[in-house]
NUGU-640676 format. One record per residue (C-alpha): residue in one letter; z negated, x, y negated. Coordinates in steps of 0.5 Angstrom, whole numbers, padded with zeros to 4 digits, always signed. Each point is the difference from the previous one (the first is absolute). Layout:
% NUGU-640676
AZXY;...
***
This chain:
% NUGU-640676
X-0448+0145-0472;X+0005+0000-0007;X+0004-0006+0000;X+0002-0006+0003;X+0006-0004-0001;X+0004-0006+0004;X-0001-0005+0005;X+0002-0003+0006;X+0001+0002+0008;X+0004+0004+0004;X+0006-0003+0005;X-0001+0003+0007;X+0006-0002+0005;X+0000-0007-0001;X-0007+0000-0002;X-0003+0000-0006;X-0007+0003-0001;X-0004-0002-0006;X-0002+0007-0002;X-0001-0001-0009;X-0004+0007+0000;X+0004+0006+0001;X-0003+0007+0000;X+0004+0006+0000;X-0001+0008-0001;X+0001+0001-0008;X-0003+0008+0001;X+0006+0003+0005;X+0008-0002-0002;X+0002-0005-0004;X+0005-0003+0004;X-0007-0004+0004;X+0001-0004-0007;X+0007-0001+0002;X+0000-0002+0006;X-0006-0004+0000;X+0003-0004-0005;X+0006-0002+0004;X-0003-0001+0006;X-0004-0005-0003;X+0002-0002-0007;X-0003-0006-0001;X-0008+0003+0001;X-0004+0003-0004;X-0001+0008+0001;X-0005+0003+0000;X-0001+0008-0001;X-0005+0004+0003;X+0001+0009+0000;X+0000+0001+0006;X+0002-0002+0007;X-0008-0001+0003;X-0001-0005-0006;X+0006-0003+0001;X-0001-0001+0007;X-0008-0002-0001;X+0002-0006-0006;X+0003-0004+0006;X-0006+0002+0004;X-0005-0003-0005;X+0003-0006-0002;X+0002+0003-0006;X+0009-0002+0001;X+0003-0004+0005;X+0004+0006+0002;X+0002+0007-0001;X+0006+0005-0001;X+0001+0007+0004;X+0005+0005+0002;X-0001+0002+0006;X+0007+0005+0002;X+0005+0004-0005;X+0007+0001+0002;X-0001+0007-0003;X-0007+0002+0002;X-0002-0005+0006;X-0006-0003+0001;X-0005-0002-0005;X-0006+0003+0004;X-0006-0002-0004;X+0003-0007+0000;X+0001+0000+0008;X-0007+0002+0001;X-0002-0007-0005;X+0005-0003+0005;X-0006+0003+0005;X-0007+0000-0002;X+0001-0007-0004;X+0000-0007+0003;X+0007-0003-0005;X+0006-0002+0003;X+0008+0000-0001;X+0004-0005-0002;X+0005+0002-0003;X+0005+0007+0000;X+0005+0001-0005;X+0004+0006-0003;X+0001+0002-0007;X+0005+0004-0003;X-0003+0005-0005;X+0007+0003-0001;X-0003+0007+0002;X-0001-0003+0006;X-0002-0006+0004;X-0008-0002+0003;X-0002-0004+0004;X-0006-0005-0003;X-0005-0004+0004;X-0003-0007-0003;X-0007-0001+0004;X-0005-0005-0001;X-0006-0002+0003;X+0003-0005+0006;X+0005+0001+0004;X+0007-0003+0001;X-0001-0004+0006;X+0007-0002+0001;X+0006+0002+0002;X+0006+0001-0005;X+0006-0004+0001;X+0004+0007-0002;X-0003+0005+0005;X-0006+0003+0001;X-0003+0006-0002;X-0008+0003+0001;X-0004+0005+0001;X-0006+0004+0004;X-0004+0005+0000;X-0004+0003+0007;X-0003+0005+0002;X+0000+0004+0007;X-0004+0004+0005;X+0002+0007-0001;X+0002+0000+0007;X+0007+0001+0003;X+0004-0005+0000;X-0004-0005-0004;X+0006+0000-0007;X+0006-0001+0005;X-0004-0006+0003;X-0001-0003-0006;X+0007+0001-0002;X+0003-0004+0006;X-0005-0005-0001;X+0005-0002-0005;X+0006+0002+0001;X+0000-0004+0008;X-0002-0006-0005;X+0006+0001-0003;X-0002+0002-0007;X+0004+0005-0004;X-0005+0005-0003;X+0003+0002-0007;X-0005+0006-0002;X-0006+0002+0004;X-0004+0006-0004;X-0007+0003+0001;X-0005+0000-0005;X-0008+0005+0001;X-0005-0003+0001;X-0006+0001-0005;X-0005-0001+0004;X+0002+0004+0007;X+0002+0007+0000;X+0007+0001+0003;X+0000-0008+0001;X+0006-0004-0002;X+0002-0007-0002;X+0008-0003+0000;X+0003-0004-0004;X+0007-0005+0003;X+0004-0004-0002;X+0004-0006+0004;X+0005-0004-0001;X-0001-0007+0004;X-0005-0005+0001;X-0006+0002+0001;X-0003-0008+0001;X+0005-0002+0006;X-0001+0002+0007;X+0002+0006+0000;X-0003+0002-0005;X-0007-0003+0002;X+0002+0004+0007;X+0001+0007-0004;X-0007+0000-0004;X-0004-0001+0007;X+0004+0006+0003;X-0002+0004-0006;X-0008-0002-0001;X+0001+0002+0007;X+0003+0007+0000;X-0003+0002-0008;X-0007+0002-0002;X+0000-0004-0006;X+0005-0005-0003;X+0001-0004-0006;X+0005-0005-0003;X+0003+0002-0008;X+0004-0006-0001;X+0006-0005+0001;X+0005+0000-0005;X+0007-0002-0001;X+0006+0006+0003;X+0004-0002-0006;
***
């Protein structure tokens, strides 16, 4: 941890979420200053040198919230994020994109309590599952979302460390997921998948 420098809060939809002590990655790409800056202007920034320091300051109580990226317009996923987003209990509460000029990136904003409503200006959310290594059982997931009526935007799949040739996936929707529908669309899924965890809540625009 190297500097700190303003305070304030972050608006999320037409919520605004008292987070005054932001982390972010100082030790990877200078645009995480940037873009963290513009996402919350008015909090104090807190730097860390790696992304599991950075995640790990929420954790412990030492900031409100921390900054990642997690998907490059140019490279994709940001893998070591994704598995953060796995193995740690944080939840998005905000998404937004940052042009660099070289190309665009799309950061997450997680806190330690989850945004628990719904956003006047739609919704988006993530989730992440495991599944029997049976056939059939990534379809069964799949449609347990899209027969609610809920648009996938990504599905990608990540290696599980602890289980050779096992598989964890990662979606992101478009919808509420806190209407009947979408209550409805989580019992079909923890009925069909192995393991299923819930990211975040977050505004879709």
């Amino acid at each position: 941890m190297l500097t700190e420098h303003k305070k304030g809060a972050i608006t999320v939809g037409t919520n605004e979420l008292k987070l005054n002590r932001v982390a972010y990655c100082a030790g990877m790409d200078p645009e995480d200053y940037k873009a963290t800056c513009f996402v919350s202007p008015d909090s104090s920034h807190i730097d860390y040198q790696n992304y599991d320091k950075t995640y790990e300051a929420v954790v412990s109580g030492e900031c409100d919230a921390c900054v990642l990226p997690f998907e490059r317009s140019r490279s994709g996923k940001v893998n070591h994020v994704m598995d953060l987003f796995y193995n740690g209990n944080l939840s998005i509460v905000k998404v937004f994109k940052w042009d660099s000029g070289e190309e665009i990136v799309r950061y997450a904003v997680l806190a330690r309590d989850e945004n628990e409503s719904a956003c006047e200006d739609g919704n988006r959310f993530m989730m992440i599952f495991t599944v029997l290594n049976v056939q059939g059982s990534l379809v069964k997931a799949i449609n347990a979302i899209s027969s609610n009526g809920f648009n996938i935007r990504f599905l990608h799949t990540r290696p599980l460390r602890t289980e050779e040739w096992g598989y964890y996936f990662y979606v992101e929707c478009d919808g509420d997921d806190t209407s009947v529908e979408g209550q409805k669309m989580l019992s079909d899924l923890k009925a069909v998948c192995e393991t299923l965890k819930f990211v975040g809540r977050y505004p879709s625009k």
